[in-house]
ChimeraX commands (.cxc) that place a marker at each C-alpha (Angstrom):
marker #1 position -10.91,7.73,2.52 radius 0.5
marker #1 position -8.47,5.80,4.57 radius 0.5
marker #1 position -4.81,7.21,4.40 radius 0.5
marker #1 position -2.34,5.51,6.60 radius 0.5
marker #1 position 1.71,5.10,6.04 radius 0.5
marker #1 position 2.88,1.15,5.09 radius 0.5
marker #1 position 6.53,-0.48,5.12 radius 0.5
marker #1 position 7.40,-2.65,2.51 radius 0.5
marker #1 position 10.70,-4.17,3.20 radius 0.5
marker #1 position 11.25,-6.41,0.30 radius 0.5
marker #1 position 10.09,-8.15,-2.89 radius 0.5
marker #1 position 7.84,-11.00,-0.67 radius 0.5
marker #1 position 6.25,-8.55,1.55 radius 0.5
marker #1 position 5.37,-6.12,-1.95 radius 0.5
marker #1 position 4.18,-9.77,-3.56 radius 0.5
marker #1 position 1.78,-9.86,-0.32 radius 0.5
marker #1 position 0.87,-6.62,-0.27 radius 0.5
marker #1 position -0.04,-6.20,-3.88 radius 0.5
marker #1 position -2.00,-9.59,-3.80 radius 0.5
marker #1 position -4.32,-8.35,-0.47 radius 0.5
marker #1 position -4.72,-5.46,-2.34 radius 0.5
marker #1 position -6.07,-6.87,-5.61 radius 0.5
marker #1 position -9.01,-8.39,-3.83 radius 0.5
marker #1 position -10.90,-5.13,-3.66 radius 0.5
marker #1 position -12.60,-3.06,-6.58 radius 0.5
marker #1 position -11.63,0.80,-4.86 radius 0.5
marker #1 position -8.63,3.26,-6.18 radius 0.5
marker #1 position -5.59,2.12,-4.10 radius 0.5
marker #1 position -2.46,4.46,-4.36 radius 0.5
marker #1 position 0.38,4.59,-2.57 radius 0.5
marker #1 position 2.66,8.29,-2.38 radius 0.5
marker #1 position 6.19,8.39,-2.24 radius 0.5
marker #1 position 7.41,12.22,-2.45 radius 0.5
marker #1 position 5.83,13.71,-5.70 radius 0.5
marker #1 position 5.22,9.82,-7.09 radius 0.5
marker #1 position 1.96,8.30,-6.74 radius 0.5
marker #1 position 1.26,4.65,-8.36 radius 0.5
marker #1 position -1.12,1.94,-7.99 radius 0.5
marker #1 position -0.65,0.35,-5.01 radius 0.5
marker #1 position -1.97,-3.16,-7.19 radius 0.5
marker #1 position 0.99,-2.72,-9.42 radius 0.5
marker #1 position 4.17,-4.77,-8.34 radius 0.5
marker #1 position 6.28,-2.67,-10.83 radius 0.5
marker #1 position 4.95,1.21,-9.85 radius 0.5
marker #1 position 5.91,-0.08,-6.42 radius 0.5
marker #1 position 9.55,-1.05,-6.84 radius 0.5
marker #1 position 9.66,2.09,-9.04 radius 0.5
marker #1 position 9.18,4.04,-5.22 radius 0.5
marker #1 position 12.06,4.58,-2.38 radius 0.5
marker #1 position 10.68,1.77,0.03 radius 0.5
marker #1 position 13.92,2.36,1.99 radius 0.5
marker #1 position 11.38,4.36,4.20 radius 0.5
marker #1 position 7.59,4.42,4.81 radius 0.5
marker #1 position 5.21,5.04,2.02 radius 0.5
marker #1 position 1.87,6.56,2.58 radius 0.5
marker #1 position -1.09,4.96,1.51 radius 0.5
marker #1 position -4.69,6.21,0.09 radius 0.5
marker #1 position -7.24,3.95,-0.35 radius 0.5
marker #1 position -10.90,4.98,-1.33 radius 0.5
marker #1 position -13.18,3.25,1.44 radius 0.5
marker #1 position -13.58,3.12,4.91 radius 0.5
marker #1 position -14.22,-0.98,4.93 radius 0.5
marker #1 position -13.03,-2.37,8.13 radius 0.5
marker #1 position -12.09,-5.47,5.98 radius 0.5
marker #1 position -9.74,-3.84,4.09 radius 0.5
marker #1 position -8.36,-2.00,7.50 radius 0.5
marker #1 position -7.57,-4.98,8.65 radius 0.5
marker #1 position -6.13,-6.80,5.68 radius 0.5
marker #1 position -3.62,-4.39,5.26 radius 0.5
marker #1 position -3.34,-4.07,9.44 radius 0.5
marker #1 position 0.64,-5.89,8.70 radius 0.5
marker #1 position 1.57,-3.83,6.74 radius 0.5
marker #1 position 1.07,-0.53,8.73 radius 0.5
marker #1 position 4.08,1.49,9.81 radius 0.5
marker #1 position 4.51,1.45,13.14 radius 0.5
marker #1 position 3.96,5.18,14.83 radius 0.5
marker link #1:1,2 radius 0.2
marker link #1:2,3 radius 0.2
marker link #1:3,4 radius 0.2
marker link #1:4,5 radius 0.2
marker link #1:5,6 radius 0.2
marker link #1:6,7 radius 0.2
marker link #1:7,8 radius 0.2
marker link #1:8,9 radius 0.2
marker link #1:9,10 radius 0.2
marker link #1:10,11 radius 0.2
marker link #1:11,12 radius 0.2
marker link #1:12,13 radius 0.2
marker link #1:13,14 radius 0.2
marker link #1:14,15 radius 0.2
marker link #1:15,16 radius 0.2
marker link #1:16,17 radius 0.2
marker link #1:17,18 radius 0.2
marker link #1:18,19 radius 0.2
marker link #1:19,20 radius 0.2
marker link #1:20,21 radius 0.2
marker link #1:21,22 radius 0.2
marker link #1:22,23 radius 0.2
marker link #1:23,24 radius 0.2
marker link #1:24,25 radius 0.2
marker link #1:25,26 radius 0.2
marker link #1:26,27 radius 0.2
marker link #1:27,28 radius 0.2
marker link #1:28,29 radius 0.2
marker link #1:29,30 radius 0.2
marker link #1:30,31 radius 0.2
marker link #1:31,32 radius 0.2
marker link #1:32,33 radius 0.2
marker link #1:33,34 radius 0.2
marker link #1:34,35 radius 0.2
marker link #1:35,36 radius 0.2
marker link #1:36,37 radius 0.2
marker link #1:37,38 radius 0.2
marker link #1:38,39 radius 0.2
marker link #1:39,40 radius 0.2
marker link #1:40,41 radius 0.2
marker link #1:41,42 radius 0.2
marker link #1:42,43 radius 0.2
marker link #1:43,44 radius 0.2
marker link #1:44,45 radius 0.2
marker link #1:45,46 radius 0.2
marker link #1:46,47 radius 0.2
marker link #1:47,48 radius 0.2
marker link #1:48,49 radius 0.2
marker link #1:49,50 radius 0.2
marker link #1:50,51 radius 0.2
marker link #1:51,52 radius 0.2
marker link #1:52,53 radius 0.2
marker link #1:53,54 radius 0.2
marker link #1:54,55 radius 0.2
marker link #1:55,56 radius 0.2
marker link #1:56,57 radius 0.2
marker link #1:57,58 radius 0.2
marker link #1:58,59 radius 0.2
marker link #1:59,60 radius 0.2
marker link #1:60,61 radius 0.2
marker link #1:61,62 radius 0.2
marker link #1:62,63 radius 0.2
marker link #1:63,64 radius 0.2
marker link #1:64,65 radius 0.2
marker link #1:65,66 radius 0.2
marker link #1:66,67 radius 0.2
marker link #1:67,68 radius 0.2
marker link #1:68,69 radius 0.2
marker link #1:69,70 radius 0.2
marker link #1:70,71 radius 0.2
marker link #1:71,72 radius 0.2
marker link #1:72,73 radius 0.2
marker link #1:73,74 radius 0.2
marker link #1:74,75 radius 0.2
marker link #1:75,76 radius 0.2
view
């Protein structure tokens, strides 16, 4: 399991998000609160408060995908 927090500060950076994502066959989800969508799903993400960090859970531990998503990672 690989569970960091992402920012996604508007509609291109979800459209890039969501299309790294895709590539890969594992459960993606992002949390917001007491909401949990798909993090593949352009709509369940603009249905989330993206005004602040969202935290991601992803189902593998592939270094690929680590660094895929690497620009989207909140910063600490």
């Amino acid at each position: 399991m690989y569970s960091e927090n992402v920012l996604l500060s508007g509609v291109a950076e979800v459209k890039k998000f969501v299309d790294v994502v895709s590539k890969y066959d594992f459960n993606i989800e992002l949390v917001s609160g007491k909401y949990v969508v798909d993090a593949k799903s352009i709509m369940g993400i603009f249905s989330l408060d993206l005004e602040k960090p969202v935290h991601m859970n992803a189902d593998t531990d592939d270094e690929g995908f680590k660094a895929a998503v690497a620009p989207f990672i909140a910063s600490k």
